[in-house]
N, CA and C atoms of all chains as a GROMACS GRO file, in nm:
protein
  594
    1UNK      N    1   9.042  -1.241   1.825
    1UNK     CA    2   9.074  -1.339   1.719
    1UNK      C    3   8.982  -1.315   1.599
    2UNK      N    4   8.871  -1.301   1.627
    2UNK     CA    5   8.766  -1.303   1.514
    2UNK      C    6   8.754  -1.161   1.421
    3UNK      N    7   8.805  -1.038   1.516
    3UNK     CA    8   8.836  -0.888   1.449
    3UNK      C    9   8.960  -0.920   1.369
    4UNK      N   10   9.059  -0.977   1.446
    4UNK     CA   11   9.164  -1.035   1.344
    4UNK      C   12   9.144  -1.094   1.218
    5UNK      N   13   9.108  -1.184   1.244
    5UNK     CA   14   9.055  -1.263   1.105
    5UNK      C   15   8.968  -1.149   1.003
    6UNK      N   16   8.900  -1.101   1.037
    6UNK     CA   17   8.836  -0.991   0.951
    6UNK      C   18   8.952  -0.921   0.879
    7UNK      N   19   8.996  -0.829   0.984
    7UNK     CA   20   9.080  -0.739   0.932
    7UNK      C   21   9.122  -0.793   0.806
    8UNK      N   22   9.185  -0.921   0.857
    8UNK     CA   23   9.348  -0.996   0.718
    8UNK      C   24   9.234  -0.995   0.572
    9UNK      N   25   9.097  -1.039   0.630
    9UNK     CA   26   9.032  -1.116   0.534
    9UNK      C   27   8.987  -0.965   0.429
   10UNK      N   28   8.995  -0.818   0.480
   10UNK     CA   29   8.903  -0.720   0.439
   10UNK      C   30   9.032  -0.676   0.380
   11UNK      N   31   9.146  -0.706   0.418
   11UNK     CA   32   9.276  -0.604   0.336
   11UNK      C   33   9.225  -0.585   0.206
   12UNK      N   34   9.248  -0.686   0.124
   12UNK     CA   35   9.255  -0.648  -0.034
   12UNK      C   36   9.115  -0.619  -0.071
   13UNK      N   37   9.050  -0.520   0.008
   13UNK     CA   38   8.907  -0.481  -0.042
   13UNK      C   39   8.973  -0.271  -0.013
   14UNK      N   40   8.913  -0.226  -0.150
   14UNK     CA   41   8.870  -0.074  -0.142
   14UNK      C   42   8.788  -0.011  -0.132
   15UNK      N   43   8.756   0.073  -0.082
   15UNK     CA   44   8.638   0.078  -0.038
   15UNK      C   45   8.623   0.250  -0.117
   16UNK      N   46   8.554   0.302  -0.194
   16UNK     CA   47   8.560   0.438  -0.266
   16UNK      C   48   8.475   0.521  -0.186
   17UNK      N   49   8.518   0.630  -0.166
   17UNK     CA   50   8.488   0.760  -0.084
   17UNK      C   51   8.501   0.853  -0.179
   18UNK      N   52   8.508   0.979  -0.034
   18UNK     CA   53   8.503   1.141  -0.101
   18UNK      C   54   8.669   1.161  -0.122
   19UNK      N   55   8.747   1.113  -0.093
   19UNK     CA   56   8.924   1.109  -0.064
   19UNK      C   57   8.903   1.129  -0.248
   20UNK      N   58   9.012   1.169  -0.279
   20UNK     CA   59   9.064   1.240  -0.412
   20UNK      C   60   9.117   1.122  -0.464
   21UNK      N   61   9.077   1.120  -0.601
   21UNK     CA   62   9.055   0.980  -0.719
   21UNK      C   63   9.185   0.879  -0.689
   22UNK      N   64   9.268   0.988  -0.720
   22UNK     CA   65   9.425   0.907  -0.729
   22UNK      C   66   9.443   0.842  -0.614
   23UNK      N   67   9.400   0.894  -0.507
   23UNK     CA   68   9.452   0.800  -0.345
   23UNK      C   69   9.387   0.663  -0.373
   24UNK      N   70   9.294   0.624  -0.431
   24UNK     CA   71   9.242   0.532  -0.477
   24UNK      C   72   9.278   0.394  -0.537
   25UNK      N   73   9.315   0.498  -0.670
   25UNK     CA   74   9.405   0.391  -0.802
   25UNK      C   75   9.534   0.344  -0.698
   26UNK      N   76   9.638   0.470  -0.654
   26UNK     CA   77   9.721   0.426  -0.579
   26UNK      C   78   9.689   0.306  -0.496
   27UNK      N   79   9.578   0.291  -0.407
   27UNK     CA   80   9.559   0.157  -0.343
   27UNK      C   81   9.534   0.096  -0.390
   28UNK      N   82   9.482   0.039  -0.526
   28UNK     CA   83   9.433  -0.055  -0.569
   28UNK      C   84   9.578  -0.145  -0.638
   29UNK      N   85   9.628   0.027  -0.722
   29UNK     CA   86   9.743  -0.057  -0.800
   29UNK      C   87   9.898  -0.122  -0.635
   30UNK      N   88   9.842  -0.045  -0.566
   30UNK     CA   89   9.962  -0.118  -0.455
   30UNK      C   90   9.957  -0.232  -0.415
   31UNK      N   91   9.835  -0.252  -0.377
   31UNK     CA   92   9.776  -0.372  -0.339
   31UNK      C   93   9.835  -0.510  -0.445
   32UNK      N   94   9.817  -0.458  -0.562
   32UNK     CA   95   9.857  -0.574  -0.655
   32UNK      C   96  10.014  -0.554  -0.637
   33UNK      N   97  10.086  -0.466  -0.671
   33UNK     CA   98  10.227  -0.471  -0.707
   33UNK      C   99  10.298  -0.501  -0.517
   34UNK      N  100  10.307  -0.372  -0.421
   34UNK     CA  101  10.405  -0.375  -0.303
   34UNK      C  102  10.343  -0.526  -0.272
   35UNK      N  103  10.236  -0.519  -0.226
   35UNK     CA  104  10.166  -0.632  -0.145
   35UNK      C  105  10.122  -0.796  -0.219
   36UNK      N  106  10.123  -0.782  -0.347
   36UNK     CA  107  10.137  -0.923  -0.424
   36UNK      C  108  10.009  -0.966  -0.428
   37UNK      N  109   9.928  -0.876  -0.406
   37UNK     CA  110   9.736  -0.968  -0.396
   37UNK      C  111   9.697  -1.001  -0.497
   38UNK      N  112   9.666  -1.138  -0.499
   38UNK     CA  113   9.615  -1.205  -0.621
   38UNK      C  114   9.464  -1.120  -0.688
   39UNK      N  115   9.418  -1.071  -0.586
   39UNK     CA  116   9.276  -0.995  -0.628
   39UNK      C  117   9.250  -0.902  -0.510
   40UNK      N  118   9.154  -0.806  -0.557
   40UNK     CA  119   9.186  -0.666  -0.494
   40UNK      C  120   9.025  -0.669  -0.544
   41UNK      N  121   8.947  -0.584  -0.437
   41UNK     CA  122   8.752  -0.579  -0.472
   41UNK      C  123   8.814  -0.437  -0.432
   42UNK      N  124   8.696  -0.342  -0.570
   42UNK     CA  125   8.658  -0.202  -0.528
   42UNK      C  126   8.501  -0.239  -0.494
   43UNK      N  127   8.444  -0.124  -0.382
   43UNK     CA  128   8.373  -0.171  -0.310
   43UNK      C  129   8.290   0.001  -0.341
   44UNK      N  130   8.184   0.026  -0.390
   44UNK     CA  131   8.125   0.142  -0.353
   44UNK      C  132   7.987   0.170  -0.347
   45UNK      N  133   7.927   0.273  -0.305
   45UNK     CA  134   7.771   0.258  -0.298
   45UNK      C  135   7.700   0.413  -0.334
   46UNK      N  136   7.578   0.374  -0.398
   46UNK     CA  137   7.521   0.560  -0.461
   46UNK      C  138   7.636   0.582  -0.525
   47UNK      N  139   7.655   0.703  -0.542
   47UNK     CA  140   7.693   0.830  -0.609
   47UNK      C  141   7.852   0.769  -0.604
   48UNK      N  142   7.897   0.682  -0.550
   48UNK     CA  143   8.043   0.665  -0.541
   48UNK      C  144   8.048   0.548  -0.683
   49UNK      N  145   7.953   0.519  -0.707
   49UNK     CA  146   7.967   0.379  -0.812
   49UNK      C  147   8.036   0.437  -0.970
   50UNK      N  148   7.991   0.527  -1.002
   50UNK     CA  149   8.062   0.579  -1.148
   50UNK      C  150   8.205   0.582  -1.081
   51UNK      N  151   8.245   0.617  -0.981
   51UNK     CA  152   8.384   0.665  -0.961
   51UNK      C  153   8.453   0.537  -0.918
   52UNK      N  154   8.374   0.424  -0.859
   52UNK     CA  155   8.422   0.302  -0.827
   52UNK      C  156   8.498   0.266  -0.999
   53UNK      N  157   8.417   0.265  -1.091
   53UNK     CA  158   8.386   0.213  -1.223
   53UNK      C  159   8.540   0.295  -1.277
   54UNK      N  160   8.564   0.432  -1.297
   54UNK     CA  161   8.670   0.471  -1.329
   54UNK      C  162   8.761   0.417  -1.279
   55UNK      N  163   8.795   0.411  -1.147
   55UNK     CA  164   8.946   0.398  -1.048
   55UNK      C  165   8.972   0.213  -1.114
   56UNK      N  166   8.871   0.118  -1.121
   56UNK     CA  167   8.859  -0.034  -1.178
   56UNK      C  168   8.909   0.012  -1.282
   57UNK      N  169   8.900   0.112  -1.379
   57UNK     CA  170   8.947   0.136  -1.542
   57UNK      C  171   9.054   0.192  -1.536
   58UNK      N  172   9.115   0.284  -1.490
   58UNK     CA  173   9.219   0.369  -1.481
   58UNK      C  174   9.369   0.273  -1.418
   59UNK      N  175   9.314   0.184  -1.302
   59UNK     CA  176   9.420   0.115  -1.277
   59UNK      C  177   9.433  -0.007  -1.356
   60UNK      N  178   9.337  -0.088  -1.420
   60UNK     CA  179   9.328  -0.187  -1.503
   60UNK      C  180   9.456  -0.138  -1.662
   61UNK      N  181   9.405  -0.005  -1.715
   61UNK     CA  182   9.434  -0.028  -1.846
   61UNK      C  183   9.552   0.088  -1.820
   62UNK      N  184   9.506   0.197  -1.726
   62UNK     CA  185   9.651   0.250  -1.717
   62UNK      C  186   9.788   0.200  -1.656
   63UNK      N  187   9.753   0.170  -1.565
   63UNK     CA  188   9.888   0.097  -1.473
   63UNK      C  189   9.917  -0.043  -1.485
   64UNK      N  190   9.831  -0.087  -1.466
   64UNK     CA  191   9.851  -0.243  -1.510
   64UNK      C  192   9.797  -0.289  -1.580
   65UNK      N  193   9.803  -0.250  -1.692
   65UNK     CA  194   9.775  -0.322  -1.846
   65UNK      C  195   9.832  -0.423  -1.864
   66UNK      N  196   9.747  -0.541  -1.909
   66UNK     CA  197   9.777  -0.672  -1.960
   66UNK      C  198   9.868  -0.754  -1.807
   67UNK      N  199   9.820  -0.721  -1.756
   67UNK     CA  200   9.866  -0.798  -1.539
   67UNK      C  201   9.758  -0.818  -1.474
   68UNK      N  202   9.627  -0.725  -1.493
   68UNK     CA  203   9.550  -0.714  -1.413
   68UNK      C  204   9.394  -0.636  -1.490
   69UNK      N  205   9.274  -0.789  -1.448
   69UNK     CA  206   9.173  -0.707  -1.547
   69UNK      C  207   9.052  -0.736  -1.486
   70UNK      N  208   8.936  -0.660  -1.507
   70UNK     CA  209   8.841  -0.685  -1.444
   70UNK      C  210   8.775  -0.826  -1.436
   71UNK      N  211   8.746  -0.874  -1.286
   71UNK     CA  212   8.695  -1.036  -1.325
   71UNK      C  213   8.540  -1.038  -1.319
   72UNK      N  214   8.502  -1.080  -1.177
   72UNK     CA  215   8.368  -1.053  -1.180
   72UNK      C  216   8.283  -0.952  -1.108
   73UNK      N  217   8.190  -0.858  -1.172
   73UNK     CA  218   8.095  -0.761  -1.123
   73UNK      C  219   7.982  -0.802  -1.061
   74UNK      N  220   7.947  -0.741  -0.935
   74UNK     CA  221   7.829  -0.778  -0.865
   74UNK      C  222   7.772  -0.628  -0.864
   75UNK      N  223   7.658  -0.628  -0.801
   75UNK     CA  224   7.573  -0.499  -0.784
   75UNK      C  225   7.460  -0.578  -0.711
   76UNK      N  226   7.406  -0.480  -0.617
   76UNK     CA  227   7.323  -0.492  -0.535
   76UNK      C  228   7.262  -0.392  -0.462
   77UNK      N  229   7.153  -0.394  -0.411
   77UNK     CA  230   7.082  -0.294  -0.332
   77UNK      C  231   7.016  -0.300  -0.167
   78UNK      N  232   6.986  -0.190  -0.088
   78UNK     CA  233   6.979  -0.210   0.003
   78UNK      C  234   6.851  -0.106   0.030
   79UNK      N  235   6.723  -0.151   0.123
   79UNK     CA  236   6.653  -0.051   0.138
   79UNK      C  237   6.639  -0.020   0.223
   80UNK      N  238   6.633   0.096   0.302
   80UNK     CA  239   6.618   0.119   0.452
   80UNK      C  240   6.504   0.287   0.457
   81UNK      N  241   6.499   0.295   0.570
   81UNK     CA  242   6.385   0.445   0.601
   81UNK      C  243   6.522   0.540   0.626
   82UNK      N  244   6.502   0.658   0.557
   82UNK     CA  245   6.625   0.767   0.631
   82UNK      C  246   6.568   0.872   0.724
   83UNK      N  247   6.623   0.949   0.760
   83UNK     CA  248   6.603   1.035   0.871
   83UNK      C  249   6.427   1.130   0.852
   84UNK      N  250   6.412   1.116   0.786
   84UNK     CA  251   6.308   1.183   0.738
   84UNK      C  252   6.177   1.060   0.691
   85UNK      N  253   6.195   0.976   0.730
   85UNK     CA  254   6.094   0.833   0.742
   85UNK      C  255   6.076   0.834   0.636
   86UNK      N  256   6.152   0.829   0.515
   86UNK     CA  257   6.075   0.829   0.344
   86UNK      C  258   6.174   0.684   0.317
   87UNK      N  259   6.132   0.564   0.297
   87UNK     CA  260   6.142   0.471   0.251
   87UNK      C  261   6.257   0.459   0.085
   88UNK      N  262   6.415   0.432   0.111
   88UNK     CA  263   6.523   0.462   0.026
   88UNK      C  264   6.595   0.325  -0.027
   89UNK      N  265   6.582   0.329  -0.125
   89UNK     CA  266   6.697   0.229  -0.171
   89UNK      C  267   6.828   0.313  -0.227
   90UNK      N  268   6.920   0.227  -0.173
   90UNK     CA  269   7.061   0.291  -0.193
   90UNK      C  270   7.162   0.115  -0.236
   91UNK      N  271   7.210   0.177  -0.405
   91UNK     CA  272   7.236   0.049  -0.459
   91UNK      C  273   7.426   0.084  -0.456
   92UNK      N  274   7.452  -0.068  -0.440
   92UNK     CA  275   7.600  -0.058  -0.440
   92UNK      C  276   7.670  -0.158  -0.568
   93UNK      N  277   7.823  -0.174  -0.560
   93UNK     CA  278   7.891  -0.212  -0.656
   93UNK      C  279   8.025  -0.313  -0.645
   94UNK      N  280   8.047  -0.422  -0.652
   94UNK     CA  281   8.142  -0.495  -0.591
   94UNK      C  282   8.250  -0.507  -0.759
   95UNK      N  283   8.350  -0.468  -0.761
   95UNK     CA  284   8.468  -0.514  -0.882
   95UNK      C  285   8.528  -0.578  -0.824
   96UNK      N  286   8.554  -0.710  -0.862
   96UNK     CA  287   8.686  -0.818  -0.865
   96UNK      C  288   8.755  -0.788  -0.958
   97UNK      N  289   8.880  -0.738  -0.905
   97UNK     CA  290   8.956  -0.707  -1.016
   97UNK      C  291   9.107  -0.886  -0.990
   98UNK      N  292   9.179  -0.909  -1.066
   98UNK     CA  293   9.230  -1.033  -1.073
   98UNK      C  294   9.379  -1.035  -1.146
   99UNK      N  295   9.453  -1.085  -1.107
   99UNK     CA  296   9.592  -1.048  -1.183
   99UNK      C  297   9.562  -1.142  -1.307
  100UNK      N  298   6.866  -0.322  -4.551
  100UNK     CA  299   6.823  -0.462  -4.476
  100UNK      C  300   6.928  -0.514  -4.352
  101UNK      N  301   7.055  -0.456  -4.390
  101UNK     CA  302   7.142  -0.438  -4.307
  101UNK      C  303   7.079  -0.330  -4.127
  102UNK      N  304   7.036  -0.208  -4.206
  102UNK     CA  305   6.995  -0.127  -4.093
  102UNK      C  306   6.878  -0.209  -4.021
  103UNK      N  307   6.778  -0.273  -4.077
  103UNK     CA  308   6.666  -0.319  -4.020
  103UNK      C  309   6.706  -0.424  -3.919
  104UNK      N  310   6.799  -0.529  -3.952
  104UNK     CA  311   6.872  -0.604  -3.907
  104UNK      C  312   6.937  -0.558  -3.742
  105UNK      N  313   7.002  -0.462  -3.794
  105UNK     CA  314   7.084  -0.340  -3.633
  105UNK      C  315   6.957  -0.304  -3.574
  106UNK      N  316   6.859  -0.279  -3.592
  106UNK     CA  317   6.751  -0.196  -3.523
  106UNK      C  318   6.699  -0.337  -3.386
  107UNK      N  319   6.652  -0.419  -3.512
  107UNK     CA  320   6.622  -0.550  -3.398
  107UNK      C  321   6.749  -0.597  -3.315
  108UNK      N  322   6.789  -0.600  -3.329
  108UNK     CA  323   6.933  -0.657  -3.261
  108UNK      C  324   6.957  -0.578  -3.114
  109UNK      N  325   6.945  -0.445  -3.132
  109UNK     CA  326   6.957  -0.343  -3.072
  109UNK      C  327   6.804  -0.298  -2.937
  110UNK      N  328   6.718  -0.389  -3.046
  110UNK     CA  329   6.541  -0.377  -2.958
  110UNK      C  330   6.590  -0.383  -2.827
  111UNK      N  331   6.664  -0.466  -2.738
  111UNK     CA  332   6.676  -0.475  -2.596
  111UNK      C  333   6.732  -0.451  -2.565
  112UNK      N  334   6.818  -0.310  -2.616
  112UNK     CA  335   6.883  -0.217  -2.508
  112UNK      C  336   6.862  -0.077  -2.436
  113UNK      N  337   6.850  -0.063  -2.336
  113UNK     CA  338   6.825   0.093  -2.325
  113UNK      C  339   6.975   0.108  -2.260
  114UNK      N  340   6.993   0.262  -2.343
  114UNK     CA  341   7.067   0.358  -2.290
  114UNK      C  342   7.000   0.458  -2.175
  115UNK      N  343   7.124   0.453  -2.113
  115UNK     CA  344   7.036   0.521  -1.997
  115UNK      C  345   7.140   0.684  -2.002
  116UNK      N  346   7.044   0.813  -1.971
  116UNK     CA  347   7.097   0.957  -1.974
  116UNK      C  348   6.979   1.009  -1.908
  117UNK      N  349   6.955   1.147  -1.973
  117UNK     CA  350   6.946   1.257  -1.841
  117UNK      C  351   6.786   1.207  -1.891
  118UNK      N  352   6.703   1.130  -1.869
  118UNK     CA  353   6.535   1.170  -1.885
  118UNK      C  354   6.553   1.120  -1.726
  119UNK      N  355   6.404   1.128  -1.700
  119UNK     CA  356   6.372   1.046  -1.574
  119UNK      C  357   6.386   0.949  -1.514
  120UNK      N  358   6.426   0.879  -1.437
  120UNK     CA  359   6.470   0.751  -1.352
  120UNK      C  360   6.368   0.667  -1.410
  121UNK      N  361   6.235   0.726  -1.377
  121UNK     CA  362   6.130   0.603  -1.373
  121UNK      C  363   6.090   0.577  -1.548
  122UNK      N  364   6.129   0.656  -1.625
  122UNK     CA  365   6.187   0.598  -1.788
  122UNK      C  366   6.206   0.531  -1.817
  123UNK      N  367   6.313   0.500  -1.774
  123UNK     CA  368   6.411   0.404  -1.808
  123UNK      C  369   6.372   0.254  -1.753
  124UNK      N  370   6.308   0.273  -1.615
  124UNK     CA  371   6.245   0.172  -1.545
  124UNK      C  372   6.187   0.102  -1.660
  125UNK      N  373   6.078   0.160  -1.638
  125UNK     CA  374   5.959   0.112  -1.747
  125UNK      C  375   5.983   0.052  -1.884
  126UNK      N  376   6.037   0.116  -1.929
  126UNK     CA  377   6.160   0.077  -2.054
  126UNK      C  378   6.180  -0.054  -2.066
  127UNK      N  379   6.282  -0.098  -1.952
  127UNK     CA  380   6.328  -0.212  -1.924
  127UNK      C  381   6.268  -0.296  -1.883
  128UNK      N  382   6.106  -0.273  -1.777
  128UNK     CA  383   6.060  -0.358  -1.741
  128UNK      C  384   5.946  -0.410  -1.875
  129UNK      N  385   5.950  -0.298  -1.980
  129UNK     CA  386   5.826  -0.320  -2.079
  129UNK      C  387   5.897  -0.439  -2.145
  130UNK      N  388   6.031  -0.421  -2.165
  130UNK     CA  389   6.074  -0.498  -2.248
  130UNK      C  390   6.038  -0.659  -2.235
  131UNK      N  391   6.037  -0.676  -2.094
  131UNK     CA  392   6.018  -0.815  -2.072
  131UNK      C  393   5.897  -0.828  -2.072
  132UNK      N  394   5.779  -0.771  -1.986
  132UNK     CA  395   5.700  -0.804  -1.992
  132UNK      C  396   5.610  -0.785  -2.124
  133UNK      N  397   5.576  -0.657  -2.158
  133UNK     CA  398   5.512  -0.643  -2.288
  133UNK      C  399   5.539  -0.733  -2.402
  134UNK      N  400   5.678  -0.681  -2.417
  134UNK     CA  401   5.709  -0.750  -2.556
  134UNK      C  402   5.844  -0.883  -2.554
  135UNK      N  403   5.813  -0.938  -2.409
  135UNK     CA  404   5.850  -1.091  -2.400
  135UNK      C  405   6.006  -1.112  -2.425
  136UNK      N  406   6.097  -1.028  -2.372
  136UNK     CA  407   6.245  -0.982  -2.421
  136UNK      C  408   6.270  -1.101  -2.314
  137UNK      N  409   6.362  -1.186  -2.364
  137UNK     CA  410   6.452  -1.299  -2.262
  137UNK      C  411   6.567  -1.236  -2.189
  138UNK      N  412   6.594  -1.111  -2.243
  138UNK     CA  413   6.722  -1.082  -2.206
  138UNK      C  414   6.696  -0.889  -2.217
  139UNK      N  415   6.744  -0.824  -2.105
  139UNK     CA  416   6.759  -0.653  -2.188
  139UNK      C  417   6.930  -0.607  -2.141
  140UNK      N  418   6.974  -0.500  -2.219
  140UNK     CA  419   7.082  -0.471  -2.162
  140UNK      C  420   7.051  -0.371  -2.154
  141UNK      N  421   7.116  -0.312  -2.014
  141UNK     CA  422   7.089  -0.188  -1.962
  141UNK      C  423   7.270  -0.130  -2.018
  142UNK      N  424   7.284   0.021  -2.057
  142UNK     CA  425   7.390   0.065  -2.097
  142UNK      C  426   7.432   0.208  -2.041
  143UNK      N  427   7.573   0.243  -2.000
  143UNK     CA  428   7.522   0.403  -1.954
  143UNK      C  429   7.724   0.401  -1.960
  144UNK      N  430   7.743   0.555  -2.015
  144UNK     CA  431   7.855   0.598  -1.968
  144UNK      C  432   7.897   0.702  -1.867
  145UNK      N  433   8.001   0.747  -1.834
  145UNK     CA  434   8.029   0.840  -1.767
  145UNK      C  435   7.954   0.829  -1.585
  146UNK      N  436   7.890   0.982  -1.612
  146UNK     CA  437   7.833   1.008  -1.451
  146UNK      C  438   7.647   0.916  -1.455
  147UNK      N  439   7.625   0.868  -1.575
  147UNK     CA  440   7.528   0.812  -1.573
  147UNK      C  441   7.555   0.617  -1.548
  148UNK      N  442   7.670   0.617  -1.514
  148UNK     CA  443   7.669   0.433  -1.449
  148UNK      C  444   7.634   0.395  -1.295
  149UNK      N  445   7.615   0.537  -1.222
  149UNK     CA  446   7.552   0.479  -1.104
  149UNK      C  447   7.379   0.482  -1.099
  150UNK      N  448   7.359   0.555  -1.207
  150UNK     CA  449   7.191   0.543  -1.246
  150UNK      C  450   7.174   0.441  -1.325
  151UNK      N  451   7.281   0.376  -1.400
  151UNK     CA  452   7.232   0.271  -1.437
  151UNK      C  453   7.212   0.135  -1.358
  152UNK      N  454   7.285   0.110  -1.246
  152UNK     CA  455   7.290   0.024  -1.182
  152UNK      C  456   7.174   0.054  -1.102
  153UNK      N  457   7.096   0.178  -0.986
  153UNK     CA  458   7.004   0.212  -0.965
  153UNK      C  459   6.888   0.170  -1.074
  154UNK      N  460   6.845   0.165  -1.185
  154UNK     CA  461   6.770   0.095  -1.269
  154UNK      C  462   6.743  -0.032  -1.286
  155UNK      N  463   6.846  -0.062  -1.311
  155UNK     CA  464   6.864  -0.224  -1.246
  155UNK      C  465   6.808  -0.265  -1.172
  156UNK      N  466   6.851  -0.214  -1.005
  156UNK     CA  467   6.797  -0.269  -0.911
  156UNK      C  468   6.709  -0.250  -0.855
  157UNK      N  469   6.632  -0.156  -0.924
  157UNK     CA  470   6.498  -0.128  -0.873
  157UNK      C  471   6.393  -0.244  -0.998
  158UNK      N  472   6.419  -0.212  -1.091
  158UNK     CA  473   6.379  -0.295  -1.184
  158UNK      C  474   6.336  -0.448  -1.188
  159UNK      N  475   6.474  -0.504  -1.086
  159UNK     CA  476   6.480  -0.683  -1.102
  159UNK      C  477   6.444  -0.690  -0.899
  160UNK      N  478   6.461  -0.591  -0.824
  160UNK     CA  479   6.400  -0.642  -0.723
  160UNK      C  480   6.254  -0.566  -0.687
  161UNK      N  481   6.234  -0.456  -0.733
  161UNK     CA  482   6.117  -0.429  -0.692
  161UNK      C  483   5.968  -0.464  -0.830
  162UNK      N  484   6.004  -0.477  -0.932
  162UNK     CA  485   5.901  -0.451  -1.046
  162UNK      C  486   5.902  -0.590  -1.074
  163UNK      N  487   6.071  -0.660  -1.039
  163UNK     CA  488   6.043  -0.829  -1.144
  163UNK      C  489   6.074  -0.868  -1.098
  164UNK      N  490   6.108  -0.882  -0.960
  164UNK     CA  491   6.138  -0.961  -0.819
  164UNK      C  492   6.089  -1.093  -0.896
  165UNK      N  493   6.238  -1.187  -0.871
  165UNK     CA  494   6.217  -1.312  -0.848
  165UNK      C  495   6.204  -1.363  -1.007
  166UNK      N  496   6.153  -1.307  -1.128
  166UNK     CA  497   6.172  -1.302  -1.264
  166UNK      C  498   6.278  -1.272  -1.352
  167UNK      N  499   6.366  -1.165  -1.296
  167UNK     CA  500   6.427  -1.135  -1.376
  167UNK      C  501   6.558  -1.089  -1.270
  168UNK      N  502   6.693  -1.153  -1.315
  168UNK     CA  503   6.810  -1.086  -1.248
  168UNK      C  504   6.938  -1.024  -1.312
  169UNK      N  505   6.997  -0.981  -1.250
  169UNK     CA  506   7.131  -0.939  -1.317
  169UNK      C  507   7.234  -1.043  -1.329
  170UNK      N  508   7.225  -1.089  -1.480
  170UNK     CA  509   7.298  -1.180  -1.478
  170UNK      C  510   7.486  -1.137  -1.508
  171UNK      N  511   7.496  -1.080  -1.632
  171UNK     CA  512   7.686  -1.091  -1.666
  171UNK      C  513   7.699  -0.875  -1.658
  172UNK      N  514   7.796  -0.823  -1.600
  172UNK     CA  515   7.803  -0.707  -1.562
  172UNK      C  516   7.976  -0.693  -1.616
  173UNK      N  517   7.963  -0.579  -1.750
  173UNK     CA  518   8.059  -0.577  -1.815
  173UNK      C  519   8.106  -0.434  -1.817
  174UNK      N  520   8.233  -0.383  -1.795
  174UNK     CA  521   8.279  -0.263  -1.775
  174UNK      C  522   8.393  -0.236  -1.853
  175UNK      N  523   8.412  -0.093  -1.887
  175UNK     CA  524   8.515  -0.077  -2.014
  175UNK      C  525   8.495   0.073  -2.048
  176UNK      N  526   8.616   0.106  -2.105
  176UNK     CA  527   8.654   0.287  -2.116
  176UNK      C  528   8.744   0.314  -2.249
  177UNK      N  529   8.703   0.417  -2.267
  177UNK     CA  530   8.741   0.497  -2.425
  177UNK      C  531   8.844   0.614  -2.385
  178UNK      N  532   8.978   0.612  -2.426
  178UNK     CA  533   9.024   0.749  -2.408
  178UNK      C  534   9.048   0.815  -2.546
  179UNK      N  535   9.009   0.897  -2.544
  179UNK     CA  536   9.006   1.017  -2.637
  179UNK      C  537   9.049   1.192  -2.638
  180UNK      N  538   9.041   1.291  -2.728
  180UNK     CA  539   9.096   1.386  -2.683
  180UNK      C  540   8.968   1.508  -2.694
  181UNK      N  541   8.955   1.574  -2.554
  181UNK     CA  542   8.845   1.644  -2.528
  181UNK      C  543   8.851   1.811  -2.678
  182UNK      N  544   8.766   1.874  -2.636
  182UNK     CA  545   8.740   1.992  -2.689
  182UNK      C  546   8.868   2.073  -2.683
  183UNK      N  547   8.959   2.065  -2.551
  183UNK     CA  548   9.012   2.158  -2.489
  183UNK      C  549   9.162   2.112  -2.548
  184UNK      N  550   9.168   1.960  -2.604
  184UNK     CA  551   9.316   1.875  -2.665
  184UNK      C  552   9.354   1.838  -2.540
  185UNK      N  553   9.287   1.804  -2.408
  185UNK     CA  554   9.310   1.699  -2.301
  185UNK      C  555   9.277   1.570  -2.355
  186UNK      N  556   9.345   1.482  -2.311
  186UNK     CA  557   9.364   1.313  -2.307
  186UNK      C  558   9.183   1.302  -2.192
  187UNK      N  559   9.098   1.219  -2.254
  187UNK     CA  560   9.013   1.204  -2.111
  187UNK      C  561   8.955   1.060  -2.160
  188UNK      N  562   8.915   0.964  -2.059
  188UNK     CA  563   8.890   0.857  -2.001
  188UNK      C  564   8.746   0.839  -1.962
  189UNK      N  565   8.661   0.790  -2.052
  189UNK     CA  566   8.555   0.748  -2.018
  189UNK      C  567   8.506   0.649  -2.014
  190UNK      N  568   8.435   0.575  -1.878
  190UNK     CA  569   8.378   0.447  -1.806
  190UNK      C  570   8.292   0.422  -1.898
  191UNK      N  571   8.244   0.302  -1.963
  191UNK     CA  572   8.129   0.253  -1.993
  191UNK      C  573   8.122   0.120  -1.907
  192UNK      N  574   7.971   0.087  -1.897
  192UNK     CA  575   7.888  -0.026  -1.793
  192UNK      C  576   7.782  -0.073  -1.893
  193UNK      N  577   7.806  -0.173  -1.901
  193UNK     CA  578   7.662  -0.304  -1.902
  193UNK      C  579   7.616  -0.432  -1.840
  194UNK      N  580   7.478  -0.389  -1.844
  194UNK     CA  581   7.435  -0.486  -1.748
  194UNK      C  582   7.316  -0.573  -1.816
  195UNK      N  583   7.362  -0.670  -1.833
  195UNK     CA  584   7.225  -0.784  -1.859
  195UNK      C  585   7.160  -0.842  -1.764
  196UNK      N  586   7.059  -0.806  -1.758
  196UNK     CA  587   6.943  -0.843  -1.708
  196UNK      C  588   6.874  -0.991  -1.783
  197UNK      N  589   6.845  -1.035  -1.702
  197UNK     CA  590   6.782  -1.226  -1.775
  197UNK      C  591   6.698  -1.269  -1.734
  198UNK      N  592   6.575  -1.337  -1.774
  198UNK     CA  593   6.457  -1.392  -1.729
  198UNK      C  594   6.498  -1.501  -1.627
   0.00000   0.00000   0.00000
């Protein structure tokens, strides 16, 4: 029940990877149009955040211009030890994007 | 008097590009502390918006913890036509930072 509830609750979140730009926009802009989501979060962390920042721009002003626009931006950081015991912060990026 | 005018106006922003991480830090953290800035905006386009957010958050949790946070996080893109007469799309990010 409770993985359930997650799941439904995590749909309209993207999450940005190494996967090729467009598979991206495609989910974001689907999410709003097949699936009807009132709001859709790109979700990325390090080195994925400029590309979070494009795919939020590219589907905002290319595809759904004047339907769908950026709402509110969060950012945040996380510090942990990596494999090599050297003490790392690794900062991430939350877009609310909003019809 | 006009230019002198833009210069102050402009005092609390850093652009962020290719110098050193810990630059830019300092930069931002001088602003507040040295010279008493209520507010700085951090600015960066392209492949430099995940270093800007990295600035940020090293900035307001490790240097001004508890002083200073990220308050309004604004995102936005320019298309224009490259060297080559390609169409290209570039991310801009800002981030205010607030006492």
């Amino acid at each position: 029940m409770e993985t359930e509830k997650k799941e439904r609750t995590n749909d309209n979140v993207v999450f940005i990877g190494e996967k090729p730009f467009m598979n991206y926009v495609t989910a974001v802009v689907m999410q709003f149009t097949t699936l009807g989501a009132p709001e859709v979060v790109i979700k990325a962390r390090g080195k994925f955040i400029a590309k979070a920042v494009d795919i939020a721009e590219v589907a905002t002003k290319r595809f759904l211009e004047n339907q769908v626009k950026s709402d509110n931006i969060l950012i945040d950081s996380a510090e942990f030890t990596n494999k090599e015991g050297r003490q790392v912060r690794v900062s991430s990026i939350e877009i609310y994007l909003k019809k």
